[in-house]
Each structure stands twice: as C-alpha cells, then as structure tokens.
C-alpha positions in Angstrom: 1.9 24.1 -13.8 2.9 22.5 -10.5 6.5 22.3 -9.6 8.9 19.5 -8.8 8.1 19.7 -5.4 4.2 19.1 -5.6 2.0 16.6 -4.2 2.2 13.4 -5.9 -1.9 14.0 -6.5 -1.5 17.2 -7.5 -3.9 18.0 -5.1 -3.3 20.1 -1.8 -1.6 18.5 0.9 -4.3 16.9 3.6 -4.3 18.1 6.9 -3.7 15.4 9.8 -5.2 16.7 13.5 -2.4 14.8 15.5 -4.4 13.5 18.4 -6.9 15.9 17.4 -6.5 19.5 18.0 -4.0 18.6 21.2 -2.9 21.6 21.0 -6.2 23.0 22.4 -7.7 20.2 24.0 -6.5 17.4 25.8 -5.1 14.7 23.7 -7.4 11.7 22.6 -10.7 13.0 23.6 -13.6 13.4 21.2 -13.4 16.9 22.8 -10.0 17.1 20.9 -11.0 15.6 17.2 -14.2 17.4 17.4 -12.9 20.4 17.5 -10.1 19.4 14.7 -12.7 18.4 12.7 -14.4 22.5 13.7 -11.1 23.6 12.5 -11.1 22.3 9.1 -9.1 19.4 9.4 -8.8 16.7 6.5 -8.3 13.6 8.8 -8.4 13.2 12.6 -5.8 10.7 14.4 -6.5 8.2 16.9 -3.2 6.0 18.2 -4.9 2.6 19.1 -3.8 0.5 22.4 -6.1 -1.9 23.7 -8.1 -3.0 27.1 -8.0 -6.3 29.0 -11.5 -7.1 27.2 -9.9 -6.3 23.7 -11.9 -3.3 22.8 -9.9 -0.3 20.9 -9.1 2.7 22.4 -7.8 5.9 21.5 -4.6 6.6 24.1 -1.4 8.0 22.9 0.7 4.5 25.1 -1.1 1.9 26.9 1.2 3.8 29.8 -1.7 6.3 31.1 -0.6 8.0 33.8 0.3 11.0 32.3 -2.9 11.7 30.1 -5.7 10.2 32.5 -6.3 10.9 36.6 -5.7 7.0 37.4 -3.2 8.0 39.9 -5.5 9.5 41.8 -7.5 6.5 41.9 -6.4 4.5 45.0 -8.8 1.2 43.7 -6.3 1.3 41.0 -3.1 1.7 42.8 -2.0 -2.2 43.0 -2.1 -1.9 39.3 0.8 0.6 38.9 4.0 -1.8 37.5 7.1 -1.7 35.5 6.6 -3.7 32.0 9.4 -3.7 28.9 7.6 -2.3 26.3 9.5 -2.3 23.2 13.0 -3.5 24.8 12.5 -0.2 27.2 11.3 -0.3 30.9 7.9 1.5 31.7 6.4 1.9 34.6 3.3 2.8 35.7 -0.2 1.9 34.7 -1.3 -0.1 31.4 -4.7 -0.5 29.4 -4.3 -4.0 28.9 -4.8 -4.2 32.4 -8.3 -2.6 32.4 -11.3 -3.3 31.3 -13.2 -1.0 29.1 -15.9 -0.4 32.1 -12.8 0.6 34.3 -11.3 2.4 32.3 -14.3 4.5 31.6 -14.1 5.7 35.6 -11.0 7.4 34.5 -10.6 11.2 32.6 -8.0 12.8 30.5 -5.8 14.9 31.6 -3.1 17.5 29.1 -0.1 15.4 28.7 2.2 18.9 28.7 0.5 20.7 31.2 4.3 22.9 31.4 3.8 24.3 27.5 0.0 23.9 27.6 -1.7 25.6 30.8 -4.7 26.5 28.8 -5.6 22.8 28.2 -5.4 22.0 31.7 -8.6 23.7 32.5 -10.2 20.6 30.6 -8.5 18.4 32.9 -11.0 15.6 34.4 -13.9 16.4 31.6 -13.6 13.8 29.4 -13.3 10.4 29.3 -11.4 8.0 27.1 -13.2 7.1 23.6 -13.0 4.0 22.1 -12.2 3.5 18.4 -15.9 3.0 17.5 -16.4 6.7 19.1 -13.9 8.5 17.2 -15.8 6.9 13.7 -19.3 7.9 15.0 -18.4 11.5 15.7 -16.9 11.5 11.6 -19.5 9.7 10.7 -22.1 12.2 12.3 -19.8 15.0 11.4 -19.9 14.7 8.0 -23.5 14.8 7.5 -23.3 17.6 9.7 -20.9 19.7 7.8 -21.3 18.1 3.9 -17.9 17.5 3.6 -15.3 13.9 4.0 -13.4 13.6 7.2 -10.6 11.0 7.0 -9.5 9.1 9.9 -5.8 7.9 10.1 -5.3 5.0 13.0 -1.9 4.1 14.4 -1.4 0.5 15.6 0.6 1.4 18.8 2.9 -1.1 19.9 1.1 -4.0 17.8 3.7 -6.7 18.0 3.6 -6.5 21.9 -0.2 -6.2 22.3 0.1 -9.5 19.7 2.8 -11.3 22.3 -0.1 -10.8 25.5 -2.9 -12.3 23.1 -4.7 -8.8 22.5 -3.6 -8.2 18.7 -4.3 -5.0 16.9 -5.7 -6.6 13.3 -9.2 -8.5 14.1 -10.9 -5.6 16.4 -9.3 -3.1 13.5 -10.3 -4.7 10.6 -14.0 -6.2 11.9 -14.7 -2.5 13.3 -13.6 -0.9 9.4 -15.5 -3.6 7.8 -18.7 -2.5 9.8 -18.5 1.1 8.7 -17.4 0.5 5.4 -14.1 1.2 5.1 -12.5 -1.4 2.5 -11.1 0.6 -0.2 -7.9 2.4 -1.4 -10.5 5.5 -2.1 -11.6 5.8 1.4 -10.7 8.5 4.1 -8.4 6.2 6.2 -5.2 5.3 6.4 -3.3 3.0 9.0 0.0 3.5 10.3 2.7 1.9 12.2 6.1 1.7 13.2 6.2 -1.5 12.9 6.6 -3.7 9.6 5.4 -6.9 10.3 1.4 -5.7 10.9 1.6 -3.5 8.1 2.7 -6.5 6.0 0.1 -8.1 7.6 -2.4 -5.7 7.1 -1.6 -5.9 2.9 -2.4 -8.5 2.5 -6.3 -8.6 4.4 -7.2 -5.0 3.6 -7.4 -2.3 0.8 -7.0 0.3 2.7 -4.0 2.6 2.8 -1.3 1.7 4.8 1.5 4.6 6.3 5.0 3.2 7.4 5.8 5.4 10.5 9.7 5.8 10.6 11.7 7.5 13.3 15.1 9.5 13.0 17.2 6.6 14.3 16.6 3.8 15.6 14.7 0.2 14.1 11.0 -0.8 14.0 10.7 -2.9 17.6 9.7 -5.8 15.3 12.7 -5.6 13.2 15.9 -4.9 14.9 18.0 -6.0 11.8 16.3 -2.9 10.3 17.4 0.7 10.7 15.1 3.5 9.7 17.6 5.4 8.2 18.4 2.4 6.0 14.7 2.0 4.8 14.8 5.8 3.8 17.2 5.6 1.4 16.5 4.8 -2.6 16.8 0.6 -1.8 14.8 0.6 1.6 12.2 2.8 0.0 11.2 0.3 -2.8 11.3 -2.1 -0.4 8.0 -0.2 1.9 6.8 0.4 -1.5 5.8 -3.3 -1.5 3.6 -3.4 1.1 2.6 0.4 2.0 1.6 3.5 0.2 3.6 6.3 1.8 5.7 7.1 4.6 5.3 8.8 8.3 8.7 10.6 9.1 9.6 13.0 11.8 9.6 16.5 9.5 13.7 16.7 10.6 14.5 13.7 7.9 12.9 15.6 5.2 14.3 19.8 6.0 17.5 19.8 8.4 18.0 21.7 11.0 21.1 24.0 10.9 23.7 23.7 13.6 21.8 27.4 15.0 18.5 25.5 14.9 16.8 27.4 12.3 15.5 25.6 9.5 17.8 24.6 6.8 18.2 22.4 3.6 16.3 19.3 2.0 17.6 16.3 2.1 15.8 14.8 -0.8 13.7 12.4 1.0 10.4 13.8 -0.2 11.8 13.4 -3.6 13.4 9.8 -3.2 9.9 8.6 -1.8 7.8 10.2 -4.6 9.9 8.3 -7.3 9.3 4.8 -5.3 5.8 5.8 -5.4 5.4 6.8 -1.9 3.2 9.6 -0.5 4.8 11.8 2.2 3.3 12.8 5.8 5.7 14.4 8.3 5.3 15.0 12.3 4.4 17.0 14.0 3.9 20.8 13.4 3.2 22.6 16.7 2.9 26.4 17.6 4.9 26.8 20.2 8.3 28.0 20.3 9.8 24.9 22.0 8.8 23.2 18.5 9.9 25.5 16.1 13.1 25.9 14.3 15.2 28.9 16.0 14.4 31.1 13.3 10.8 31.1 13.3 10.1 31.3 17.4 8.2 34.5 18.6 10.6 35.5 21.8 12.0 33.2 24.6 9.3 32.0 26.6 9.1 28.3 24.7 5.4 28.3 25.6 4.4 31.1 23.4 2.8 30.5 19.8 6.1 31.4 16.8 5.3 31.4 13.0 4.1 27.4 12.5 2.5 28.9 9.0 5.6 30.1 7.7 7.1 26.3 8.6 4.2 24.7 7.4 4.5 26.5 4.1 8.0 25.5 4.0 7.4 21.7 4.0 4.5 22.2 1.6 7.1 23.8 -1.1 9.0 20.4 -0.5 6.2 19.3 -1.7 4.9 17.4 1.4 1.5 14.9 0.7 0.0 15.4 4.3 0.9 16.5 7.7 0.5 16.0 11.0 -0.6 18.9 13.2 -1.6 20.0 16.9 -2.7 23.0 15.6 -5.5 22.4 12.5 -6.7 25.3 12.5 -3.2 27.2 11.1 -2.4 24.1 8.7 -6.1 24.6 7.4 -5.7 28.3 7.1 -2.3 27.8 5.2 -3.7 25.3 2.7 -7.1 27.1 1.8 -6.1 30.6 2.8 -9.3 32.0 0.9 -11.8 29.5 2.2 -10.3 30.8 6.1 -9.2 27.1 6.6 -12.1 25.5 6.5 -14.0 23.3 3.5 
C-alpha cells in the first residue's frame, strides 16, 4: 500500500531533464535533451524566449551572453545594452533583438564553465534550437525508442516579451496545436512564474499548466503577490483554479538545517496534494556546491556527492516530478531494476 507521502497518481515520480542533461552537455542544445532523453528521462525542458521575427527558442534568458559565443561576434557588438527585465537591470545582449537567421550564426557555450569543465569541450558545437526542434527530436525519438517523452515548456519572462509585442501564447499554442498537443493526457506541461499567462493559458488550452514559485519574492506580473503567500493552504486553492501543480525550489518542500545538511518537511508537498496540486521541485544537481552539507563527497564543490540519496529523500515526501541536470541518476533511482531507463 503506498504511504502518505506518495505520488498523487500513485505512479512513480516523472523525471524532468532541466535544460536537458546540462549537466553533461551544454544547456539548451538538442545535444543536451537528446542525450536526456538517452538517459531515460520522462520529459525534456525547454525555457522559451523569443527572436525579433517571433519564432520560439529554447534559451535559459533572452540575456545570451553567457550561454552563446555572441561576444565574440564583433557584427553584433552595437547590440550589447542594458534593459530592465523584470524591475532588474540586465545588460548585455537580447533575443528579441535577433532574428532567427542571426541568431543561428551563434553557438552555445556551458553557462558554469567553473563547476562544469567537462562541458566546455562542447563549447561552439551547437547551435540554438527552436521550439519546433526540441518537438521533432521527441517526436522522432519516440518512434525510435517505443516509449512517451514529455516535454515541459517554461514561458520565460512572458509578461515582458507581451509589453515589446512578441507574446509567448499564439507561437505556443499554434506550434502544440500542429503536433497535437491539446489534451490534459498528453506529455506536456507549461510553466511559468508568472500568473497572468497561465490564467491565460486556462482558459485556451487543455494542456497542463505548472505555477513556478520561488523562495521569496512575487511573480513579476503580480507584485501584490508573494510566493510564500500562494504556498500556504488559502494561496494554494487559489493556483488550484487555474493550474494543476506547482514548480518550487526543493528548499520550500525539505529545509535546510542551520549546518546545511538536509533537514525537516515543511508540509508543502502535503498542503498541495490536498488542494489537488501535483508537486515538481528544482533542481537536483550532482555536484557538491548543490548538495545539502551532509551528502557532498569531499571539498572541491565541483566533484559529483550522493544526488541519489537526495533524490530518494524528496521522493519519500512524496514528490510528483523533478527537475534534474543529471537524468541519468534520477532515472536510475526511480527504475533501479530497469538501470534507469524505460
């Protein structure tokens, strides 16, 4: 019989490949979610910005210098600018001031070359996909392999791509439409940080919806909203209305002690099951700098601690879904006797 902590399924907890397998690849290449999808993962993640010709691509921020080589592009250097993004001043180079063409000049580069060295000997190999990429590799990928791969979109920054006339939803919901993707039984769900898109989003689509919250702070759409406040019993009913589980940072749901090392629930996973709510947490790395004290292998913060043993702590909360750099170990945890993989 499954425990108080289970899945609200009942089924296993799915397997998210943050970015795709950034932990081994760079970030946001179909190099990366390929080999997620290798790995075993349930559902691949591409965070959405868009270009100056409205077509959506997979980029972590529309601010790109410090995942592509468009630095070292001097054709592109009058481009470099400080916008507020958000209420917060970012400078340096922006998507929505490329075209798709341009941008395709451009490769990725790893975004934490100082805890990732291996990754950096893919630097300048791949360039950026678009959404419509990212669903033809799972597309092709599951005929290959026999098995479903979810994909699970984030609207990055949607209220400000709507304010410069470049808006998330019609690109989103015409490219879903085109593969198919209509239905509360499909492998996709969106997420956001924002409200206002999500409500949005209710009310034009049937697919499931993810409310991204942070540890503090407010959705940039709704300032008169804290996340802490939509966490508790009230504010949980209230996402209920309009999404179908929540995307919290994995401290909200299993402190940490004042040491660092992991400690005790706070009852979120709980509170969120009993509004109805599935539960996916970020984001479970390997390497030390990541971990709670009490699992890290050593001092050197690059090196790989115990992410199975946290991952199997999160799953006992009883954790729907999580986001991971590293698919392969969360695969290997979930279906230890199939090695990880389907």
């Amino acid at each position: 019989m499954a425990d108080a902590h289970a899945t609200r399924s009942g089924e296993p907890p799915i397997i998210i490949a943050h970015r795709g397998a950034s932990g081994e690849r760079p970030e946001h290449t179909l190099a990366a979610y390929d080999r997620a999808i290798e790995q075993g993962a349930d559902y691949v993640e591409p965070d959405l910005v868009l270009t100056r010709d409205g077509v959506l691509v997979a980029r972590h921020e529309n601010e790109i210098s410090g995942t592509t080589d468009v630095a070292d592009h001097p054709e592109f250097a009058g481009r470099r600018m400080t916008k507020i993004i958000d209420g917060i001043e970012v400078t340096g180079w922006f998507t929505e001031d490329f075209t798709l063409a341009e941008l395709r000049t451009l490769r990725a580069r790893e975004r934490l070359p100082q805890l990732r060295d291996a990754n950096t000997a893919f630097d300048g190999l791949y360039p950026i996909p678009t959404f419509e990429e990212v669903i033809r590799l799972v597309r092709a990928r599951e005929v290959e392999m026999g098995r479903t791969i979810g994909i699970y979109p984030e609207t990055k920054h949607p209220s400000y791509f709507a304010s410069i006339g470049l808006p998330h939803e019609a690109p989103l919901l015409e490219l879903l439409a085109r593969y198919g993707y209509d239905s509360a039984d499909d492998a996709l769900f969106i997420q956001s940080f924002e409200v206002g898109n999500l409500i949005a989003l209710n009310g034009k689509t049937n697919v499931r919806l993810i409310q991204l919250v942070d540890a503090s702070g407010h959705p940039a759409d709704r300032p008169d909203m804290s996340y802490e406040r939509m966490m508790t019993a009230d504010g949980l009913t209230v996402v209920a209305a309009y999404a179908d589980g929540i995307g919290p940072p994995k401290d909200m749901l299993i402190a940490r002690n004042a040491d660092g090392s992991l400690g005790a629930s706070t009852g979120l996973v709980a509170r969120a099951h009993a509004a109805g709510l599935d539960v996916h947490p970020w984001t479970f790395r390997r390497e030390n700098y990541f971990l709670p004290a009490n699992l890290r292998s050593g001092e050197d913060p690059r090196a790989a601690g115990d992410l199975a043993a946290e991952i199997r702590a999160f799953i006992a909360e009883g954790v729907d879904g999580l986001f991971t750099d590293n698919p392969l170990v969360g695969a290997a945890v979930v279906r230890p006797d199939a090695g990880g993989l389907h």
